[in-house]
N, C-alpha and C positions, 0 to 999 in steps of 0.2 A: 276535742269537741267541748265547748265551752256549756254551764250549765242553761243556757236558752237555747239550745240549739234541737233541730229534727232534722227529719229528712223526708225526703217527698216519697210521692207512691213509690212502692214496688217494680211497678211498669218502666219507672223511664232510668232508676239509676242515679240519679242528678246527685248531685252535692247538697248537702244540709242546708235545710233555709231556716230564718232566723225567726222564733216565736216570742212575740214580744211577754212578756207577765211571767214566763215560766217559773215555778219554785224553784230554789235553791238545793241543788243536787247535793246529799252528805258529802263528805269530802273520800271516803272511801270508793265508793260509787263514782265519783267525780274522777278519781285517777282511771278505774277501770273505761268509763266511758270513753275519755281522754283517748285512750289506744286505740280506737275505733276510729276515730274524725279521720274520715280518709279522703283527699284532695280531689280524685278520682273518680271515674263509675264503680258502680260497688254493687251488692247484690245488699236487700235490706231480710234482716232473719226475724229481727224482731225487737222487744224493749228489756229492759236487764231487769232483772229479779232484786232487790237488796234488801234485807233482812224482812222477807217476807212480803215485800210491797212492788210492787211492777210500779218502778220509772219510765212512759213514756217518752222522755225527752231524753232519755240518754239509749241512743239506738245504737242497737249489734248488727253490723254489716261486715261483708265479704268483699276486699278489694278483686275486679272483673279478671286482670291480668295473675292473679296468683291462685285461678280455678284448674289452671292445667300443674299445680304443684300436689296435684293426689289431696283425698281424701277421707274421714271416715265417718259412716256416721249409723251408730251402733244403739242398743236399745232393747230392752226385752220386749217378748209381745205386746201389741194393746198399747206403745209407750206415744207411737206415731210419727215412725219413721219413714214411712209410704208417704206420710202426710210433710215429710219433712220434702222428700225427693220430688214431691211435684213444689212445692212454693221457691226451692231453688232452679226445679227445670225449668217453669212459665219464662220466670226472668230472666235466664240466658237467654230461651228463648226471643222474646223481646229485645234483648241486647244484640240479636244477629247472629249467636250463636246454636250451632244445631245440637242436639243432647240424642244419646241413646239410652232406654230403658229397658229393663228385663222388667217386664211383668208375672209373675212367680204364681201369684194369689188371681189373677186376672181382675184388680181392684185401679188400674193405673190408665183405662183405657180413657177414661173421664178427662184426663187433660187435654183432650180437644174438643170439650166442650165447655159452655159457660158454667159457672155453678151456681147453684140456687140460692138464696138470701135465707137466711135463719135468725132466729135468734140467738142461736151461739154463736154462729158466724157473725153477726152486727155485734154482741158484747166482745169478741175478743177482739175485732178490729178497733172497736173504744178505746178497750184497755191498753190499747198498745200504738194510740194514734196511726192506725191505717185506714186511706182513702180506701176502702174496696168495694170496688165492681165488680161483677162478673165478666168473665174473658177465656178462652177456649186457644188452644194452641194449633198453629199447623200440624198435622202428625200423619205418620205413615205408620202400616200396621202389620206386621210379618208372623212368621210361623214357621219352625223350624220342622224342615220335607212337605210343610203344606198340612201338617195333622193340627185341626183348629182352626181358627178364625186368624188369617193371614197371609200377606205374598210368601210364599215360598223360597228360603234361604235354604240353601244347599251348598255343600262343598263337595269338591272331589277331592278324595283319599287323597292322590298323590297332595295336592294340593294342603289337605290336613296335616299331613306328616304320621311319622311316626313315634314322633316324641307324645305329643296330645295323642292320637291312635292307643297308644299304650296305657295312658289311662284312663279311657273310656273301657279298653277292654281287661282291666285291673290285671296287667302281666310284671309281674315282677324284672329287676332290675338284667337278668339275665335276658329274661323273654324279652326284653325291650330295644338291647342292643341286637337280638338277633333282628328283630323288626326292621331294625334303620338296613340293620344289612340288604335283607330282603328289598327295601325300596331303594337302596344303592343301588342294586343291581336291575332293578326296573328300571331307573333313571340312564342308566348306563345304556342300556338295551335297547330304547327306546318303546318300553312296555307300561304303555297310559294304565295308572291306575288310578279310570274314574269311578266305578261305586265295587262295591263288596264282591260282588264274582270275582270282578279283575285281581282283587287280592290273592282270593282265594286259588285261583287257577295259578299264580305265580307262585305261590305257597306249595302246591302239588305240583309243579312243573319241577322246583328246585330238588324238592325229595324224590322224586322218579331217577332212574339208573343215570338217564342221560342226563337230568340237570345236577345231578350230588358233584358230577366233575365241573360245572361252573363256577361254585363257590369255592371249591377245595382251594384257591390260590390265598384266600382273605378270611379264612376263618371256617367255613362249612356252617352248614344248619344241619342240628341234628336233627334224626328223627324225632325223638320225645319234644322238641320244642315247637319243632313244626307243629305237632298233632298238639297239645296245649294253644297255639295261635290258632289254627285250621278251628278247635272246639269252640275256643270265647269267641272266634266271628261266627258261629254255629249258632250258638248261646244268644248274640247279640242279635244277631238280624231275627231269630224264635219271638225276642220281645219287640219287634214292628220297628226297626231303628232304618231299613234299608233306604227308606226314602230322605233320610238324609244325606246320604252322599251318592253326587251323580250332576247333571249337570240341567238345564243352565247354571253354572255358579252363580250366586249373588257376588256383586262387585260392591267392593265393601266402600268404595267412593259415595255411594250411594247415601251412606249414614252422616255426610258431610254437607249435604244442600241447605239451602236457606229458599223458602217462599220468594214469590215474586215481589210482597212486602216487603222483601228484608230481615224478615222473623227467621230463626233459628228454625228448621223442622226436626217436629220430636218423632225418632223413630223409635216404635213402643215392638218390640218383641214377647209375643202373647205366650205361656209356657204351661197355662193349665194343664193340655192337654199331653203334657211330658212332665208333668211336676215328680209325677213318682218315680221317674229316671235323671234323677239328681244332678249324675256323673255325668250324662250324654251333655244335657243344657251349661252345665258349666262350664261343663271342656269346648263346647262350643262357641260361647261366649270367648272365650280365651282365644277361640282361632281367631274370631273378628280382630279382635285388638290385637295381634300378633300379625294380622294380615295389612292392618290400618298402621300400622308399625314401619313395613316396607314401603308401601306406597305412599305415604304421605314425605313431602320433602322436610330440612331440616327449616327453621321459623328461628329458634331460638328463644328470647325473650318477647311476647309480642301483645301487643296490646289489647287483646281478648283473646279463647282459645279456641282452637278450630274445630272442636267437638269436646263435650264431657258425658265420659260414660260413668252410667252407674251400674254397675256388679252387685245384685241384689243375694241377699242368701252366701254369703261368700265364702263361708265355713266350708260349703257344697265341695267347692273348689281346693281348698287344702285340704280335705280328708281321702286318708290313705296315699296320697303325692309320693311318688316317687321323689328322691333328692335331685335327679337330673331336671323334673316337671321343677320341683320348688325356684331350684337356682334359673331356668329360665322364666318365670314368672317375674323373679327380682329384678331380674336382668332386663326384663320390656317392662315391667313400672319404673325404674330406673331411668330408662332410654328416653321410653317415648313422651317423657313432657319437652323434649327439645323438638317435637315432632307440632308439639302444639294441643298435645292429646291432654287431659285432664282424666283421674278415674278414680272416682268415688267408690270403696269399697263397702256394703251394707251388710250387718251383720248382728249379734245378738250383743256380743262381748270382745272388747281390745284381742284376749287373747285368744279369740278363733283366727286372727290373722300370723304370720309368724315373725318375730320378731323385725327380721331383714325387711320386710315389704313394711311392715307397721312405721317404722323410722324411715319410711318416707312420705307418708301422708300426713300435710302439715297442716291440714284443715280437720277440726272436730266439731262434733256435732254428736253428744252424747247426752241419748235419752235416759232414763232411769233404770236403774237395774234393781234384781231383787235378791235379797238376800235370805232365803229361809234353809238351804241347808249349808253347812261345812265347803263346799265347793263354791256354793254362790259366795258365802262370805270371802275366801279366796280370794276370788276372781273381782269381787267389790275393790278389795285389797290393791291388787294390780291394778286396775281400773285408772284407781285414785293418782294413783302414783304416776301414771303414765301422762299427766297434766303438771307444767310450768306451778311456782308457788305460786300459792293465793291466800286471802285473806279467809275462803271458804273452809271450812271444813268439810270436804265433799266425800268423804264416805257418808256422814249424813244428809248432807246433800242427794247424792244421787240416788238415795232409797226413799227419798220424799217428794223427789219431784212429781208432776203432776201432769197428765197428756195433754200433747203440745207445752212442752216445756223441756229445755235439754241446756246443757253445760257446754259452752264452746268456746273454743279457742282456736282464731285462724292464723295464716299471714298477715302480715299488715304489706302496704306498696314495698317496704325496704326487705325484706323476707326475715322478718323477726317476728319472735310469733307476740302474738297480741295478749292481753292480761287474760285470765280466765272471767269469765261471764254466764252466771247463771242468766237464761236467757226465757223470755214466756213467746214463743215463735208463732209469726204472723198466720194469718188461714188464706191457703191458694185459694188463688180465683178462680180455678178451672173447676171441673166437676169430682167430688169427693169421692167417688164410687165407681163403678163398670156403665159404659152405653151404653144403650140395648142393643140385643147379639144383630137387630136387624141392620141398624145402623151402622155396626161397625160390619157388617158385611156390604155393606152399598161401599162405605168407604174404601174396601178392600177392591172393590169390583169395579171402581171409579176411577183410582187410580195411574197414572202414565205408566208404571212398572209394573201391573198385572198383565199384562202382555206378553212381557218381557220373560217373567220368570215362573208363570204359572203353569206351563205344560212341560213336562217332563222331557229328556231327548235322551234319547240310547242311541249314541253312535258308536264308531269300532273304536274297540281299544285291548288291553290286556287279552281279553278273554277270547276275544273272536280271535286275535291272530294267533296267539296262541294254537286256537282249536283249527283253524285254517292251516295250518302249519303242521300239527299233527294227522289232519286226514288230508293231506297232500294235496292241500289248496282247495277244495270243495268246503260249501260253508255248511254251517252243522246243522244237521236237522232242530227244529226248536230253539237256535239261539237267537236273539234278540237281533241281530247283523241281518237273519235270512228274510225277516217279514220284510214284501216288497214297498210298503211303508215308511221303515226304517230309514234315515239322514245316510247311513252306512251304509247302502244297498246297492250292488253294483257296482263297489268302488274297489273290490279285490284285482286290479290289474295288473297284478306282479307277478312272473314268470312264474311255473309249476316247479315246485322243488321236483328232483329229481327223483326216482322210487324209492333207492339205494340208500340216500342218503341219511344220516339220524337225525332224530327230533331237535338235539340244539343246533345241525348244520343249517337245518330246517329253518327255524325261529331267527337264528342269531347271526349264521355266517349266509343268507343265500343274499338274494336281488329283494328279499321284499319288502326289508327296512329301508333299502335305498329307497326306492322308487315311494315305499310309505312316507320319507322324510318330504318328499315334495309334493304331499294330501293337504289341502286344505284344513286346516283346524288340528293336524297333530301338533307334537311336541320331539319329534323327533327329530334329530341331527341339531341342537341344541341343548345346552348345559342346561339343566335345573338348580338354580342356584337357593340355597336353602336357608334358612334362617336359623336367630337363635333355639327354634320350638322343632324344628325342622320341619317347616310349612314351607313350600313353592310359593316362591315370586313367578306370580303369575304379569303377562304381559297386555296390560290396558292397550 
């Protein structure tokens, strides 16, 4: 980028157009901006910083095709990284591309709305030559089991896995493997395990007389392990979690739409109402993009991405991790940019990430940090280090920058990374703050997919046949299979076990898996084929 040169709004992406009079860029400045002139669509972040002074004419952009090479964009409180993840969602947006958001703080619902004109808002678009208008996003708005303001995302256990299962319910490395076992043999069985009963009843089925001879050929479940899995799903559903898993599943295709525009739609997942269960929302997050993993075909390098997620709070996600959870984590950041997937990780500091996932996110966006004890200076330390040379001195740098203001360094088209740029980052157009709860409740109830996934279903699965099987085909007083309401009702038409017989001849060896594999909507007589997280590839 030569020193006359700009770039147009935000909205369209376009190529830098020529301003006639511009000053003469220092020549420092002039190299850095240089790395930037990208031929391409681009995302615009903002104007570069150089010794104190915001250059307008030398703009920091994001080449469009190198948003699915991972990201991060990190920052102590108050720095304006919220503020960062909407001026890059609007524009994908815009571009056609659909974006997913966790909203943590529930301060993110605003990007589908316009936003208001200010005074601060009109000086920093000055400063940094931005056309801004106000403009509002398409967006859909969920809620993980429905608690809070949103469609209702649910998964089914089996569908979860036991890998992620294991740490939401904090089971160490032993307990973890005995888990997969446990759903091995659910899988095997054909014993649906769609919400927490169905666990739980397979969990007591194995350690009862007749099920301990099931496992004994692959390993056994002890008793002590059992009764530690059987207490944290105890412990877990006590704190209100059960309505997360069960069914309708959300079909995670869903976070891939584009408006009938052509806009991207931003799917914003609301988490107030879960923020204080850290573990549940993170791991859940992780099933999407693990799910979005399998179903999405391979793309390869293409010329925009087919969603970019952003992982807010991401520390959430690495603390207390299992090494099995870590290396499948690396393993689908890894994978899935061939998928098309882009995924922004957000966070406080480089080293809340771990190393393996950090060196692959080639996109920075780094607010300022603070240094007042021993640790933070540390972690300043690393920070600095974890950027390409520059002519900055950015340990002082990054304890001085200034909200809305961050140090980045992306890709460029050729996937080399770009000079370091202290950067003063543009103000989204969308709204800065939360809608009102009413509005985003119409939005929620307006909808094409509140229909879809808003009402809860209990049909048979683990539990009932289970309990079917144990009282010799009669359904059990009080289970959820007996209400004449129930999707499941009526639908026990499998020959009577015999009287004689025992509970695993019962379950496992009679007629009632057969005749179950040819029910409507099971999973049975069918391989579950599993992933690296071991989540079920479910069948669209």
């Amino acid at each position: 980028m030569s020193d006359s040169e700009t770039v147009s709004s935000a909205a369209t992406g376009t190529v830098p157009e020529r301003v006639v009079g511009a000053p003469a860029l220092p020549r420092d400045a002039l190299e850095i901006a240089s790395g930037y002139a990208f031929a391409g669509p681009a995302l615009d972040l903002g104007a570069l910083i150089w010794d104190g002074t915001c250059l307008p004419d030398a703009q920091i952009r994001i080449p469009l095709p190198m948003l699915n090479r991972h990201g991060l964009v990190a920052g102590a409180t108050g720095t304006g990284k919220t503020k960062t993840l909407q001026l890059i969602a609007e524009q994908l947006s815009a571009q056609g591309v659909p974006v997913f958001l966790a909203d943590i703080k529930g301060d993110v619902s605003g990007i589908s709305a316009p936003g208001e004109p200010g005074t601060k808002v009109q000086e920093r678009a000055r400063e940094v030559h931005q056309e801004w208008t106000p403009g509002g996003c398409p967006a859909e708005f969920y809620a993980l089991g429905g608690l809070g303001h949103g469609i209702p995302v649910r998964a089914t256990v089996t569908s979860f896995g036991p890998v992620l299962l294991s740490k939401v319910l904090q089971l160490n490395r032993t307990q973890e493997q005995s888990l997969g076992l446990i759903f091995h043999y659910a899988d095997q069985k054909g014993l649906e395990l769609v919400d927490l009963k169905d666990l739980r009843a397979v969990v007591a089925f194995l350690t009862s007389d007749e099920g301990k001879q099931e496992l004994k050929g692959i390993g056994g479940l002890s008793t002590a392990t059992a009764g530690v899995i059987l207490r944290s799903l105890t412990a877990f559903e006590a704190q209100g979690m059960s309505p997360f898993f069960g069914e309708p599943e959300f079909d995670t295709s869903e976070l891939t739409r584009t408006a009938p525009d052509g806009r991207g739609v931003v799917s914003v997942l609301e988490l107030p109402a879960v923020q204080d269960r850290p573990q549940l929302f993170s791991t859940f997050l992780m099933w999407l993009l693990a799910d979005l993993f399998h179903d999405l075909p391979e793309v390869g390098d293409a010329d925009k991405p087919k969603l970019v997620f952003f992982f807010d709070e991401a520390h959430l996600l690495f603390s207390d991790a299992s090494k099995a959870f870590l290396d499948s984590i690396t393993q689908t950041v890894r994978l899935i940019r061939s998928k098309g997937v882009g995924v922004f990780f957000v966070t406080q500091t480089p080293k809340d990430v771990p190393g393996d996932v950090l060196a692959q996110l080639g996109n920075r966006v780094q607010h300022a940090l603070r240094a007042f004890t021993p640790d933070d200076q540390k972690a300043l330390k690393a920070t600095a280090k974890t950027f390409p040379d520059s002519p900055y001195d950015l340990e002082e740098v990054l304890t001085g920058l200034g909200t809305g203001e961050a140090v980045v360094t992306v890709l460029s088209e050729r996937g080399a990374p770009t000079p370091v740029a202290v950067t003063r980052l543009r103000a989204p157009r969308s709204l800065m703050g939360p809608v009102e709860a009413d509005a985003l409740d119409r939005a929620v109830k307006d909808s094409p997919l509140y229909g879809r996934y808003a009402q809860a279903v209990d049909r048979e699965s683990a539990y009932e046949k289970l309990t079917v099987a144990r009282t010799g085909g009669d359904q059990a007083s009080g289970s959820p299979s007996s209400s004449p309401s129930s999707p499941s009702a009526g639908r026990h038409d499998a020959p009577r076990p015999k009287e004689d017989a025992s509970v695993v001849e019962q379950v496992v060896g009679s007629g009632l898996f057969k005749s179950l594999a040819r029910s409507v909507g099971t999973q049975i007589g069918r391989e579950i084929t599993r992933s690296i997280f071991g989540t079920a590839r479910k069948r669209r």
